[in-house]
C-alpha positions in Angstrom: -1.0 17.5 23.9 -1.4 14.4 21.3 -4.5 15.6 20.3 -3.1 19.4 19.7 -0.2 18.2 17.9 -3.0 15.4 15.8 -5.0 18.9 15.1 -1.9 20.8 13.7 -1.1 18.5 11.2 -4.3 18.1 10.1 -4.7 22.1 10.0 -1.2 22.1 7.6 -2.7 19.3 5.3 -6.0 20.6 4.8 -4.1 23.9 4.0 -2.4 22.5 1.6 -5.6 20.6 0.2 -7.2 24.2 0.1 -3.9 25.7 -1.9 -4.2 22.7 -4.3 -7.5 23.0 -5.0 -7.0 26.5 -6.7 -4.9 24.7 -9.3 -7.2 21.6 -10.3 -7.9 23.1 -13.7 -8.5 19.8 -15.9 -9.2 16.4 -15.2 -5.2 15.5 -15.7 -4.6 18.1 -13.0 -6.9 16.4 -10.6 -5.7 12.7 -11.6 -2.3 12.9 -12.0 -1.5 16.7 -10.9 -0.8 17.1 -14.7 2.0 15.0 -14.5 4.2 18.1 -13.5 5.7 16.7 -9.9 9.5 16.6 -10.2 11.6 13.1 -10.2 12.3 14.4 -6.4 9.5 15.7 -5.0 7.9 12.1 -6.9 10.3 10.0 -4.8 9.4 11.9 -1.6 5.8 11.4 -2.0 5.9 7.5 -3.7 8.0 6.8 0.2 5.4 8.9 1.9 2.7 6.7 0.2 4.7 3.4 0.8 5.6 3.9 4.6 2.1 3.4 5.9 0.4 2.3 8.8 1.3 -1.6 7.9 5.0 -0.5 7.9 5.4 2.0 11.0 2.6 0.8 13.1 2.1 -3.0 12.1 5.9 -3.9 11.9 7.5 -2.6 15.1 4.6 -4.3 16.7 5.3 -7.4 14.1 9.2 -7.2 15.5 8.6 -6.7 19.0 6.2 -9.5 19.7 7.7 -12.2 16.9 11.4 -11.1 16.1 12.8 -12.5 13.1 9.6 -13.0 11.9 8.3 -9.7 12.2 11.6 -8.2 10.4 10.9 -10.2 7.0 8.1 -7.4 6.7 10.7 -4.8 6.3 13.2 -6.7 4.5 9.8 -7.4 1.5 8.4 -4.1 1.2 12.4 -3.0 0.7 13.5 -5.7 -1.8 10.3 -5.3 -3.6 11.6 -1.6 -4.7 13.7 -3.4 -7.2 11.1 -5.4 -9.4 9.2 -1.8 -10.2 12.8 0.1 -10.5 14.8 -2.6 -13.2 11.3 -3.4 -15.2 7.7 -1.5 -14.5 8.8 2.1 -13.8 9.9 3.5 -17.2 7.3 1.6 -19.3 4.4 2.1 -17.1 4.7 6.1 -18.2 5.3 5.7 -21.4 2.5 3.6 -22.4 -0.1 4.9 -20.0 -1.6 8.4 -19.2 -3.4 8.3 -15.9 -3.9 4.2 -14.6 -2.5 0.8 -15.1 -5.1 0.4 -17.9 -4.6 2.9 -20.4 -1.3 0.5 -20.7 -2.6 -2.4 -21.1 -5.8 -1.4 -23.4 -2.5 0.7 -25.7 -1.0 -3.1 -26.0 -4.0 -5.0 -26.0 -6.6 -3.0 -27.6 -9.5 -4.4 -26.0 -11.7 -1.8 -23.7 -12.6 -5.2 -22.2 -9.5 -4.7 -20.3 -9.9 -1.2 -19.3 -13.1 -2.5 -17.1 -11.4 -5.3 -15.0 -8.6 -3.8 -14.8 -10.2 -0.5 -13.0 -12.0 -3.6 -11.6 -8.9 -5.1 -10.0 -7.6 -1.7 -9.4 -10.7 -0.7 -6.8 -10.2 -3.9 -5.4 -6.6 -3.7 -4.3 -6.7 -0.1 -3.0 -9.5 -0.8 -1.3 -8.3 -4.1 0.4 -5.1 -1.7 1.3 -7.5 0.8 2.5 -8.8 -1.6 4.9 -5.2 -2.1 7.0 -4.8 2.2 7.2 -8.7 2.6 8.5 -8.0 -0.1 11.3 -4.9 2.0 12.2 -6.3 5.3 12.6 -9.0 2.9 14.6 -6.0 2.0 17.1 -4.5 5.6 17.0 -7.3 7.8 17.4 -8.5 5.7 20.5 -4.7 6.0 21.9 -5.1 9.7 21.4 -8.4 10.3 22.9 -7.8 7.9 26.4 -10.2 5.8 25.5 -12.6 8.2 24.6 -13.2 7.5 21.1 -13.7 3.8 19.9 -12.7 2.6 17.0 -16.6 2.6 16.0 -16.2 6.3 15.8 -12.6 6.8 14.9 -12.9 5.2 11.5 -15.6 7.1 10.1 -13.7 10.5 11.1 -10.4 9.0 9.1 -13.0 8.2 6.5 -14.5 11.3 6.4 -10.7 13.5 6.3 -9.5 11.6 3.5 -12.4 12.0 1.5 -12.2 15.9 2.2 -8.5 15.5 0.9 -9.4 14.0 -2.8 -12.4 15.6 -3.4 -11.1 19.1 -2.7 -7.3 18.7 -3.6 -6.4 15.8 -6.0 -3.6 14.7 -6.5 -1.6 17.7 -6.3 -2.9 17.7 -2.3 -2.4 14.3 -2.2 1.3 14.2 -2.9 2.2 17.2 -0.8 0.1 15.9 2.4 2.4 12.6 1.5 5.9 14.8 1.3 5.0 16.2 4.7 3.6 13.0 6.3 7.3 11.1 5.0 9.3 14.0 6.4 7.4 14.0 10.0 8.1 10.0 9.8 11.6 9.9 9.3 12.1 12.9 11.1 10.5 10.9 14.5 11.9 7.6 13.4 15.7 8.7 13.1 15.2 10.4 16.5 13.7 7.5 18.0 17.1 5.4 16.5 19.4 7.7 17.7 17.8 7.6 21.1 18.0 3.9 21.2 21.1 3.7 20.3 22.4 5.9 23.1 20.3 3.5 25.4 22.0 0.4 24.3 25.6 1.8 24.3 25.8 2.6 20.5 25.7 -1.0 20.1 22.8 -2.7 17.6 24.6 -6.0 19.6 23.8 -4.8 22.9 20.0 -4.6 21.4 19.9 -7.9 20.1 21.7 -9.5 23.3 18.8 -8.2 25.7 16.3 -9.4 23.6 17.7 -13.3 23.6 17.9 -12.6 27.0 14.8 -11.7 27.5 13.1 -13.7 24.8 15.7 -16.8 24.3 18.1 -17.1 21.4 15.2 -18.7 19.2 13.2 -14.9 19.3 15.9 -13.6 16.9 15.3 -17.3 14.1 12.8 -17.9 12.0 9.9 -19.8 13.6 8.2 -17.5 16.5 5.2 -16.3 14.1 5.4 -18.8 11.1 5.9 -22.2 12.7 5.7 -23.7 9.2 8.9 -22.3 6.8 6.2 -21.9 3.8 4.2 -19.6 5.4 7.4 -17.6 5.7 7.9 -18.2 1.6 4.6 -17.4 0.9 4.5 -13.9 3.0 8.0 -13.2 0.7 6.8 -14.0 -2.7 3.8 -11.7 -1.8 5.9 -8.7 -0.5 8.6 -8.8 -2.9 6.2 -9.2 -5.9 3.1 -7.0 -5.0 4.6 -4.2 -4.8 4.9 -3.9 -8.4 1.1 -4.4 -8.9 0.1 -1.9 -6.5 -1.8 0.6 -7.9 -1.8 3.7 -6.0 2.0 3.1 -5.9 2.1 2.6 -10.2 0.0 6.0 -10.3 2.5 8.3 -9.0 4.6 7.3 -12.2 2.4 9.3 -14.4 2.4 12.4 -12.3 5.9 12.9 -13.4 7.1 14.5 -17.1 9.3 11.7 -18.2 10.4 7.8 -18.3 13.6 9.2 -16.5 12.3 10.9 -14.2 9.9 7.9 -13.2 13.0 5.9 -13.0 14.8 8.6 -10.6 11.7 8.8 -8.4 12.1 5.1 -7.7 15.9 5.7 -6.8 15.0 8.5 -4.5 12.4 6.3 -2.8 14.2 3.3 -2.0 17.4 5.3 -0.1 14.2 6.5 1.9 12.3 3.4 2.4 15.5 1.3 2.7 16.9 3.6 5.6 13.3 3.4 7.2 12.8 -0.4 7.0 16.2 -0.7 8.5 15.1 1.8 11.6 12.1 -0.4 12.2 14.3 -3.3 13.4 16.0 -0.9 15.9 12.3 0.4 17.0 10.7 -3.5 16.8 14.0 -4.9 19.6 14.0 -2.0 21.4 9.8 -2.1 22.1 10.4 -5.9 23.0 13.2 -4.7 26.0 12.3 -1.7 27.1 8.3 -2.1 27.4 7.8 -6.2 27.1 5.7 -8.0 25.0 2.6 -8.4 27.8 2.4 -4.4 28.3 2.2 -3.9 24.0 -0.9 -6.6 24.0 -2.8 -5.1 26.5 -2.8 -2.1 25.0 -3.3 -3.4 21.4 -3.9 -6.9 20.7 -2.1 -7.1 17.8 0.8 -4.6 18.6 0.0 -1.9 16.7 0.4 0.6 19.5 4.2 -0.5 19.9 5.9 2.3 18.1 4.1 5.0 20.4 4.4 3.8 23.1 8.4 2.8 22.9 8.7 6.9 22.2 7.0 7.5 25.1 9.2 5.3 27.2 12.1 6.7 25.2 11.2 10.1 26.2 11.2 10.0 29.8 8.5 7.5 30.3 5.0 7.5 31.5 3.9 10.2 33.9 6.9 12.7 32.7 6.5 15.3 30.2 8.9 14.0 27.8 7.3 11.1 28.0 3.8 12.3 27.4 5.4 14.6 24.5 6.8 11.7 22.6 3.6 9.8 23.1 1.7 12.4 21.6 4.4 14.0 18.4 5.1 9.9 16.9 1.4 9.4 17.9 0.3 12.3 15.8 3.1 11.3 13.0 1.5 8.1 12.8 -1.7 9.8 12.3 -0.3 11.6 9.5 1.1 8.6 7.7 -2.6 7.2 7.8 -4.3 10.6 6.2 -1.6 10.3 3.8 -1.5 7.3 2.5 -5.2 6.6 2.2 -5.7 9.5 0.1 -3.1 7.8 -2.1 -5.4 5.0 -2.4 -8.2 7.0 -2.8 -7.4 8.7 -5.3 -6.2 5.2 -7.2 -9.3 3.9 -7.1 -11.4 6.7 -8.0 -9.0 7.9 -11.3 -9.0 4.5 -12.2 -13.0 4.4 -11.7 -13.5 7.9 -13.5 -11.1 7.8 -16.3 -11.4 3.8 -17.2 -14.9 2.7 -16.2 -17.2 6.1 -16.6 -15.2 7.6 -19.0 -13.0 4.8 -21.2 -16.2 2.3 -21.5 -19.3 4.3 -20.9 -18.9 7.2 -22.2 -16.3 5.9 -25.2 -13.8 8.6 -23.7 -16.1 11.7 -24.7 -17.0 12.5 -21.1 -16.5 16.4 -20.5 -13.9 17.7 -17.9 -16.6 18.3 -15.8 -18.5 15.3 -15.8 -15.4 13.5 -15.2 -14.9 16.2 -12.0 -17.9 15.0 -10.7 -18.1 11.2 -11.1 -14.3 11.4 -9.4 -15.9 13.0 -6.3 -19.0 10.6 -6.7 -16.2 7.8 -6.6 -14.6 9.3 -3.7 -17.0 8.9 -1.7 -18.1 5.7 -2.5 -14.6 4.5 -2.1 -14.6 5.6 1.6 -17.6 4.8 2.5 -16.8 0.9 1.9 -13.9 1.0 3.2 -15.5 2.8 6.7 -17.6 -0.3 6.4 -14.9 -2.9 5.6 -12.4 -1.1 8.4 -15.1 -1.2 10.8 -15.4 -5.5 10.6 -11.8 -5.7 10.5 -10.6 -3.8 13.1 -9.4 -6.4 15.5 -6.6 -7.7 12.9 -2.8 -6.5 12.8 -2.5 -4.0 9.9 0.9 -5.4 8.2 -1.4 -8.8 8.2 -3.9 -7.0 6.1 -1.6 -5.0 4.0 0.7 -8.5 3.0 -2.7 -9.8 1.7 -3.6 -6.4 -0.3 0.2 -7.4 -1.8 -1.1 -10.9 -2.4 -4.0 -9.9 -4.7 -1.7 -7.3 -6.6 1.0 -10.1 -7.5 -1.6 -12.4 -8.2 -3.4 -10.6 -10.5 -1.8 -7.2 -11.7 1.2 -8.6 -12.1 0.8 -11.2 -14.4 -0.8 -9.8 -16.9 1.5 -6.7 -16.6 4.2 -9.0 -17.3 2.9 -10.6 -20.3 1.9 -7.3 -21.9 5.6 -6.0 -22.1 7.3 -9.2 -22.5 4.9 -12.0 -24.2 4.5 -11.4 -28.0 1.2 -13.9 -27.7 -0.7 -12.5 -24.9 -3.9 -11.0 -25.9 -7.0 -9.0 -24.0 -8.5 -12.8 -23.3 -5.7 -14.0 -21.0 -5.2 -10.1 -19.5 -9.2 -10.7 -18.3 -8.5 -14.4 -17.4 -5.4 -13.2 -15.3 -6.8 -10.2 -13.5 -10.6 -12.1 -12.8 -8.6 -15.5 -11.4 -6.1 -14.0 -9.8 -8.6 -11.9 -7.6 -11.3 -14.1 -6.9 -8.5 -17.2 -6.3 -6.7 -15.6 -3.9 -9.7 -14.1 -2.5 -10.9 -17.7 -1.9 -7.9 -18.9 -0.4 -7.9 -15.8 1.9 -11.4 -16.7 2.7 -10.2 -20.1 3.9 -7.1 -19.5 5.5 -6.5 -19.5 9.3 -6.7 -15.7 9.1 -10.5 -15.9 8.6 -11.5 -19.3 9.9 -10.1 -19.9 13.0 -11.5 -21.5 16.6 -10.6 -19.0 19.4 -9.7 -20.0 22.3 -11.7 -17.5 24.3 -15.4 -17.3 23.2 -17.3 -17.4 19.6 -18.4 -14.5 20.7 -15.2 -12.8 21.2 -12.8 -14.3 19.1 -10.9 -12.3 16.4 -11.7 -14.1 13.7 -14.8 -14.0 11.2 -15.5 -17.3 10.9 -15.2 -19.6 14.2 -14.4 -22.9 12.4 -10.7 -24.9 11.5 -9.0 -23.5 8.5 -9.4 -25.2 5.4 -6.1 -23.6 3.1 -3.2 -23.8 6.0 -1.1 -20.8 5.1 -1.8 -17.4 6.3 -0.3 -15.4 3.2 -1.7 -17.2 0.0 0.9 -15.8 -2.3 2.9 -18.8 -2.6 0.1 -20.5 -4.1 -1.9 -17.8 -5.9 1.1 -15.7 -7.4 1.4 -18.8 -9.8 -2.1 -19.4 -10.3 -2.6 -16.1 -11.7 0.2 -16.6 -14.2 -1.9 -19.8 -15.3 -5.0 -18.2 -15.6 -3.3 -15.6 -17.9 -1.5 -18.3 -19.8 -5.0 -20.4 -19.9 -6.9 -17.3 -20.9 -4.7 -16.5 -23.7 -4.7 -20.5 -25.4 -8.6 -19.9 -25.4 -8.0 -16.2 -27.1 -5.6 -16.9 -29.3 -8.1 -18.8 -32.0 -9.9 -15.9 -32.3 -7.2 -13.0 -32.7 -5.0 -12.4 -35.6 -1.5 -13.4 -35.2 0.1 -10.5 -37.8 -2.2 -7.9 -35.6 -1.2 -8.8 -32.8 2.4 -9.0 -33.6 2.0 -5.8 -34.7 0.4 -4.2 -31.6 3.6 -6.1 -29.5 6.6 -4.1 -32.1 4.7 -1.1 -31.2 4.2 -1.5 -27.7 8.1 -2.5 -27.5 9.1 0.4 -29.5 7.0 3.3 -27.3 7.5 1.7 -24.1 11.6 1.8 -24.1 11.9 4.8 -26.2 8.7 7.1 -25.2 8.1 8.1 -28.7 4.4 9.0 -29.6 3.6 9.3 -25.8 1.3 12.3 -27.4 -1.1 9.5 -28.3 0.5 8.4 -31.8 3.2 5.6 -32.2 5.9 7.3 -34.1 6.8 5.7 -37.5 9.6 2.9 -37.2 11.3 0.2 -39.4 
C-alpha cells in the first residue's frame, strides 16, 4: 500500500512536470516561471519548499527523543519568517531578475560578485540537498521493508528530481511544491486532531505523560545541548539563515511585483507557523505513545518518528488503519523530499546558468538555448554530487544537517546582503571577502566540531561520525561564532576595497540602489531619473 500510494504521487507530479514543460518558452520561463506565479499560489509553494524533510521528518524525531530541545527547531525556522518579511522580500525583486546576484552585481557593479555569489549559492543548496537525499534514504527503505538500502534509495531520489528540473522548471517545481504542502498539512492536521482526541483534547495531558515518562527535565532546556551556547548558536543560525537561503530568495522573483513578494511571505508564515506548531503535538505524542527505544531502532537518529506515530495513531501495527497511515504520511513525506529538492535544484542550477555561464562567460550574450542546455548540464551535475554527498552522510539526523546549511547562509549571504541595502561604503571587495570567509570559516568550524570528529563508543568502524578523533571547535551548530565572522570579513574586505574605489561612484550606485529597491522603478533594467 505505501508503495502504491509513494507511486501515485509521483505519477501526479511527473504529470504536472510533463504539463509544465509545454510552457518553458524562454529562459525566464524555465528560471523563474516568468515571474507570473500569483502572491498566493507563491506563498503556497515558498511553505511547500520550506517544510522539508529537516522539518517533518528530522523535528518530530528531534522532539520525541530530546523535548525542549528538539522544539527550538520549529520555533527558528518560524521566527526566521520575519527577518525575510520586514527587510529582504520586497528589495530582493526589485533589484534582481532571476538570483541573489543580479542584486548585488545592480549595487555593486562588479561581475566579480556574480561568480562567488553563484559560488555561495551552489554551495548552500547543495549542503541543504544533502539533509532531503538522506531522508528519502530513511523513507524509501521504510517503504520497501528493508528491501531497498539507502545505497540505492538515494540515487532513485537523485534521479526523480533531476527528471523534475530538467523537464519542468520552475513552473513544475512550484506546483509539485503546492501539492506536496497541501498533502503535508493535510496528514499533519489529521495526525493533531487525532492526538488530541487521544489525550482528552488536552495539549496538558500531552505534556504530563511525557514528564512522566521522561521526568520533568525532558520538557527544559538541556537533554540535547548540555551546554546553553550550543542552544544560542543553533538560534542565531535558524532565525538568521533563513534569509540567505537561496532556493527560498528565488521564489521572490517568480512573482510580478514587490507586493506581491511581500504577500507571499504573509501567506507562508500562517502556513509554516500553524505547521511548526503541529510538530510539537506530533514530537510528545511519538515520545508516549511509541517510546524513545522503538524510534531508534528503527532509525538511529529519529527520522522515522512521524510515520510511524501515524501508524500507531491509526490503529497500530498489524491493523489496516495502521498499515494505511504508515503508508499515506509515509508517502507525504516522500513528497515533501521530491518537492523540496527540486527547489534546490533548480537554485543552484539558475544561479549556475544565468550568473556563472551566462553573466561572466559569456558577458550575458548566451542564446535562450544555450542557456536551456547548460541549465540541464547543471542539473545534473547538481544531483549527482549531492547522490554522492547524501550517500556519506546518511547516518546523520536531517534537521542536524539542514541547521548547518542555515549556518553557511547567515554566515555568508547574509552579510553582504545586508551591507548592500543598508551600508553606503560597502563595495564588490568586502561582498567577495564576506561570501569566500563566511563559507570556508564556517565550513572549517563544521569540519571540527563534534558533529564530524567524534570517538564512538561502539567501533571505528561503525561509528557515525567521519572522523573518529575528539572535537577540536566544541559547538555543534557554528553559527554563534561564524554569523559574526562573516560580518567581519565583509567589513575587513571593504577597508581593503575602499582605496581603490571612488567614493562619489559609489555613493552614487547606493542613491540608486535605495531609490529602485523601495520604489521598483526601472525594474525594466533602467534606474528611472530622480532628484
Amino acid at each position: 500500500m505505501t508503495l502504491l500510494l509513494a507511486a501515485v504521487i509521483v505519477a501526479i507530479t511527473l504529470g504536472v512536470t510533463f504539463w509544465a514543460s509545454r510552457r518553458n518558452t524562454s529562459a525566464g520561463d524555465f528560471y523563474v516561471a516568468g515571474g507570473k506565479i500569483s502572491a498566493t499560489q507563491n506563498g503556497v509553494a515558498i511553505a511547500g519548499d520550506y517544510m522539508s524533510a529537516a522539518s517533518f521528518l528530522g523535528i518530530t524525531g528531534l522532539i520525541a527523543l530530546n523535548g525542549y530541545d528538539g522544539f527550538m527547531y520549529s520555533v527558528g525556522w518560524f521566527i526566521a519568517y520575519l527577518t525575510v518579511l520586514f527587510i529582504v522580500a520586497e528589495p530582493l525583486r526589485n533589484l534582481g531578475k532571476y538570483t541573489l546576484a543580479d542584486m548585488l552585481v545592480y549595487r555593486l557593479k562588479d561581475p566579480r560578485v556574480r561568480t562567488y555569489a553563484a559560488l555561495s549559492t551552489i554551495t548552500i543548496s547543495t549542503f541543504y540537498m544533502i539533509a532531503q537525499v538522506v531522508g528519502a534514504g530513511s523513507l524509501i527503505s521504510l517503504l520497501s521493508g528493508g528491501l531497498i538500502k539507502a545505497e540505492l534509495a538515494i540515487p532513485l531520489v537523485g534521479v526523480l528530481m533531476i527528471v523534475y528540473v530538467v523537464v519542468g522548471g520552475m513552473l513544475a517545481t512550484t506546483w509539485v511544491q503546492i501539492i506536496k504542502a497541501a498533502l503535508l498539512m493535510f496528514a499533519t492536521v489529521v495526525m493533531t486532531v487525532l492526538i488530541l482526541n487521544r489525550f482528552g483534547w488536552s495539549f496538558s495531558n500531552l505534556l504530563g505523560q511525557v514528564e512522566a515518562k521522561n521526568g520533568a527535565e525532558f520538557l527544559g532546556a538541556g537533554v540535547k545541548y548540555k551546554n546553553p551556547v550550543d542552544l544560542i548558536s543553533l538560534g542565531l543560525a535558524l532565525v538568521l539563515g533563513t534569509a540567505g537561503l537561496p532556493h527560498i530568495l528565488v521564489r521572490f522573483f517568480t512573482v510580478p511585483t514587490a507586493q506581491d513578494a511581500r504577500k507571499s511571505v504573509v501567506w507562508a508564515m500562517v502556513l509554516i507557523g500553524a505547521f511548526y506548531v503541529m510538530t510539537a503535538f506530533l514530537g510528545n505524542a511519538a515520545n508516549v505513545l511509541l517510546g524513545k527505544e522503538a524510534i531508534e531502532s528503527a532509525n538511529k537518529a529519529g527520522n522515522m518518528a512521524a510515520p510511524l506515530l501515524a501508524q500507531a495513531l491509526f490503529g497500530g501495527v498489524g491493523t489496516t488503519g495502521g498499515e494505511f497511515g504508515l503508508a499515506f504520511v509515509t508517502a507525504v513525506a516522500f513528497a515533501t523530499i521530491l518537492a523540496v529538492v527540486a527547489g534546490l535544484t533548480i537554485s543552484a542550477s539558475t544561479s549556475f546558468t544565468h550568473d556563472i555561464y551566462n553573466g561572466v562567460l559569456k558577458g550575458g550574450q548566451a542564446s535562450e538555448t544555450d542557456q536551456f542546455r547548460v541549465a540541464r548540464l547543471a542539473t545534473v551535475a547538481v544531483g549527482i554530487v549531492a547522490i554522492l554527498l547524501g550517500l556519506l552522510a546518511k547516518s546523520q539526523n536531517v534537521a542536524f544537517l539542514v541547521a548547518l546549511a542555515f549556518a553557511i547562509a547567515a554566515s555568508a549571504n547574509l552579510p553582504v546582503i545586508l551591507f548592500t541595502l543598508f551600508w553606503k561604503k560597502f563595495n564588490a571587495t568586502g561582498a567577495i571577502w564576506g561570501l569566500v570567509g563566511g563559507i570556508l570559516f564556517t565550513l572549517l568550524l563544521i569540519g571540527l566540531s563534534p558533529n564530524i570528529m567524534k570517538i564512538d563508543p561502539e567501533t571505528v568502524t561503525t561509528g557515525r561520525h567521519l572522523i573518529q578523533a575528539n572535537a577540536i571547535f566544541p559547538l555543534e551548530n557554528p553559527g554563534l561564532i561564524s554569523i559574526p565572522a562573516g560580518f567581519l570579513f565583509a567589513v575587513i574586505g571593504t577597508m581593503i576595497g575602499a582605496a581603490r574605489r571612488n567614493e562619489a561612484d559609489d555613493a552614487r550606485h547606493f542613491e540608486e540602489m535605495q531609490y529602485r529597491a523601495y520604489t521598483g522603478a526601472g525594474m525594466d533594467g533602467s534606474v528611472a531619473a530622480h532628484d
